[in-house]
C-alpha positions in Angstrom: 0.0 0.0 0.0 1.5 3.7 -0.8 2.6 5.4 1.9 0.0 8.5 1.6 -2.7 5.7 1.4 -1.0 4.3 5.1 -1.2 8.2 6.1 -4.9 8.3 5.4 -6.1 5.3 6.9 -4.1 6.1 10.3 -6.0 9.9 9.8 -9.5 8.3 9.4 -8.7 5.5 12.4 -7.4 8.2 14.8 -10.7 10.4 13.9 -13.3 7.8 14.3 -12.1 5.7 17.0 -10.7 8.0 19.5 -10.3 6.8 23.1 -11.4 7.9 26.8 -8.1 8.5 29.1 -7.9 8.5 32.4 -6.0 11.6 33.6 -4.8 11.8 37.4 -4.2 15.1 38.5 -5.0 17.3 41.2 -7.9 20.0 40.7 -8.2 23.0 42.4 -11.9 25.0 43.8 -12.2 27.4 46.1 -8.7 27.8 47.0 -8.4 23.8 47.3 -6.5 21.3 45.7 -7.3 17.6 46.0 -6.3 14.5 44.6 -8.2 13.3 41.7 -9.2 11.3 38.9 -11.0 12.8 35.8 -12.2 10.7 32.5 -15.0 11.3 29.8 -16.5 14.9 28.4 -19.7 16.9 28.3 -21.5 19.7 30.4 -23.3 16.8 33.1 -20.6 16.0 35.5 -20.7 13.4 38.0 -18.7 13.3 40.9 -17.5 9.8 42.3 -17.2 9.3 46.2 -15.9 6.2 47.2 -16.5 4.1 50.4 -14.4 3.7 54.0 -10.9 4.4 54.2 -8.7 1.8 52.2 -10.2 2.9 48.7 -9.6 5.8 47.0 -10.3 8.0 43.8 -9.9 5.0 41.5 -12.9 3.0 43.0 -15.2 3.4 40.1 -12.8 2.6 37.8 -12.3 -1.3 39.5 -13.9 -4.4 39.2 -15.3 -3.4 42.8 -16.9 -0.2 41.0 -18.1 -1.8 38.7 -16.5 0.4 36.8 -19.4 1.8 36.8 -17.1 5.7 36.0 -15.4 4.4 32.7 -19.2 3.3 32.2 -20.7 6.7 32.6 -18.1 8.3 30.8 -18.2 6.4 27.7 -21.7 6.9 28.1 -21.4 10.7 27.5 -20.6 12.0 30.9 -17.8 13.6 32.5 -16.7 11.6 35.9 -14.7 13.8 38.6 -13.5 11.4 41.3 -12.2 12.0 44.3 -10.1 10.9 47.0 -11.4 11.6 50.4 -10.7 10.1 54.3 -13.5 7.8 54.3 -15.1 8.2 57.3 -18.2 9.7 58.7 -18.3 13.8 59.1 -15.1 14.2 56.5 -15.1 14.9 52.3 -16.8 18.1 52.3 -13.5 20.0 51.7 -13.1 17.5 48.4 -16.5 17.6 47.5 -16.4 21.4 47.5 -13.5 21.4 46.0 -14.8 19.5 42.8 -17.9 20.9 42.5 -15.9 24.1 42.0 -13.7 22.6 39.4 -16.8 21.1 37.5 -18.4 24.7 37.6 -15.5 26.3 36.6 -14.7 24.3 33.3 -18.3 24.5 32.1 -20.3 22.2 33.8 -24.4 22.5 33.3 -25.5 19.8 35.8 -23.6 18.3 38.7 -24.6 14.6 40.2 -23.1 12.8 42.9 -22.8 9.4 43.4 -21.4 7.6 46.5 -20.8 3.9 47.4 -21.3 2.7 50.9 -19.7 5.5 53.2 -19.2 7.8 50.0 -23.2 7.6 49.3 -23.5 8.6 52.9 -21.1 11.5 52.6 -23.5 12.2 48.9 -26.3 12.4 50.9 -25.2 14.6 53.6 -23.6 17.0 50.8 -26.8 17.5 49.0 -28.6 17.9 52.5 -27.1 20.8 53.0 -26.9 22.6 49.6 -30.0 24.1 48.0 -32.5 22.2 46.6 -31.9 21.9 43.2 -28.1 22.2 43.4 -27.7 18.9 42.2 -29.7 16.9 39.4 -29.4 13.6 40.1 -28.0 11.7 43.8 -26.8 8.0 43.7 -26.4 6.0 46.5 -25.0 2.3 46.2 -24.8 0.3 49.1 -24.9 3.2 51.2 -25.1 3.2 55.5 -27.1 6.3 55.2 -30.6 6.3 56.9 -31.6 9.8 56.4 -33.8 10.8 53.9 -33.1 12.9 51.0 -35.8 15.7 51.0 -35.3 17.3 47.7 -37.7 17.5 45.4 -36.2 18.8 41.9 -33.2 16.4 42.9 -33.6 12.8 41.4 -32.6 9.9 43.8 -31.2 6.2 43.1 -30.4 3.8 46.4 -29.4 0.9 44.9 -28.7 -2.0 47.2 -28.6 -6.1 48.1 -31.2 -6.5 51.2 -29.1 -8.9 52.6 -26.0 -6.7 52.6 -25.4 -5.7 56.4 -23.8 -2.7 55.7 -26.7 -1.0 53.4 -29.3 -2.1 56.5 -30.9 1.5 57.0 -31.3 2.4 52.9 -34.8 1.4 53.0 -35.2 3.7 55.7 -32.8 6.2 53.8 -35.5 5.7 51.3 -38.8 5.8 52.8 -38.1 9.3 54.3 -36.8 10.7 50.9 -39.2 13.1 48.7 -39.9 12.2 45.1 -39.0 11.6 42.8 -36.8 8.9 43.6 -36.0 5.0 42.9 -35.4 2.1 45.0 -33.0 -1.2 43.6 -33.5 -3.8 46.3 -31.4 -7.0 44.8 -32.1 -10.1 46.7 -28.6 -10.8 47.3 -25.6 -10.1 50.1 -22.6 -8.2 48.3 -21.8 -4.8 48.9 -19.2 -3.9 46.0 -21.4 -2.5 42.7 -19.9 -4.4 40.6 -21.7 -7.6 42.9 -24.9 -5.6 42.4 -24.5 -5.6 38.4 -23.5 -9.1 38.7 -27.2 -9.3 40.4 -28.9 -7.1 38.2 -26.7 -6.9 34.9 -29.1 -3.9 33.5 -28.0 -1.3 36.5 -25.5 0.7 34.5 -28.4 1.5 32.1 -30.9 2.3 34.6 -28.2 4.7 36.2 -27.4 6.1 32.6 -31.4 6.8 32.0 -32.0 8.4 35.3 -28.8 10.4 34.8 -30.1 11.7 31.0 -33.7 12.2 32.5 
């Protein structure tokens, strides 16, 4: 094949089929800067909270995860994940601190989504923000068992009922304003990528509710 034939070919591939990175980098908001990990583009930006100390920014992105953030980015969404302490009255700083970034590069809606002690730290984040700030809040095996009393915010607990540490989300549920969705799986594991294994449509029903 001719060389300038080559060239094109490699010009057309590079064009059509281009690929999501992963960049890992530290953001700054508010006079902040915290540790995170950024992949996919658009103007709806959701920011990915993972659970107890021991995992960090990269949980989405694992077999844990689910991988449920390369998911959402290839999906058309930008994912802004963070690392934060993990534990119970911390992450506001980092949350703040990416909500900032997403506003500042353009973004037009802002979701959160937490697993475990990160959907507990989502719920306590949009509890205390204006209703409204945020459009959509997931929770995934969350310990929260507050409601979410929001009503232009869309809510997803998605859980296993036999899961020990998601015990209180139908609580969590049950005291949260509309509109919102419950996924109660029948099984016991606490990782979201065991709840896709249990339900292998989640990711689309989190991509719907997300483009609602």
């Amino acid at each position: 094949m001719p060389k300038k034939w080559i060239a094109l070919v490699l010009s057309v591939s590079s064009s059509c089929c281009s690929v999501l990175a992963q960049v890992e980098t530290d953001i700054k908001g508010n006079d902040r800067t915290v540790s995170a990990l950024l992949m996919g583009e658009g103007d709806h930006v959701v920011i990915a909270l993972h659970g107890g100390s021991g995992t960090n920014r990269g949980f989405f992105f694992s077999p844990c995860g689910g991988q449920m953030g390369r998911k959402l980015a290839n999906a058309g969404f930008r994912v802004i994940a963070v690392t934060w302490p993990g534990r119970t009255g911390t992450g506001f700083i980092e949350v703040g601190t990416a909500i900032a970034h997403a506003r500042e590069t353009g973004a037009k809606k802002i979701s959160l989504m937490g697993h475990s002690r990160g959907g507990e730290l989502a719920a306590d984040y949009a509890r205390a923000e204006v209703d409204g700030t945020f459009d959509t809040v997931i929770e995934f095996s969350s310990v929260n068992d507050k409601g979410l009393p929001m009503t232009k915010t869309k809510k997803l607990f998605a859980f296993n009922k036999n899961d020990p540490h998601a015990r209180w989300q139908p609580t969590a549920f049950d005291k949260s304003a509309d509109p919102k969705q419950k996924i109660e799986l029948g099984g016991g594991g606490h990782c979201v990528g065991q709840l896709i294994v249990d339900k292998a449509d989640l990711v689309r029903d989190v991509i719907r509710l997300l483009r609602q």
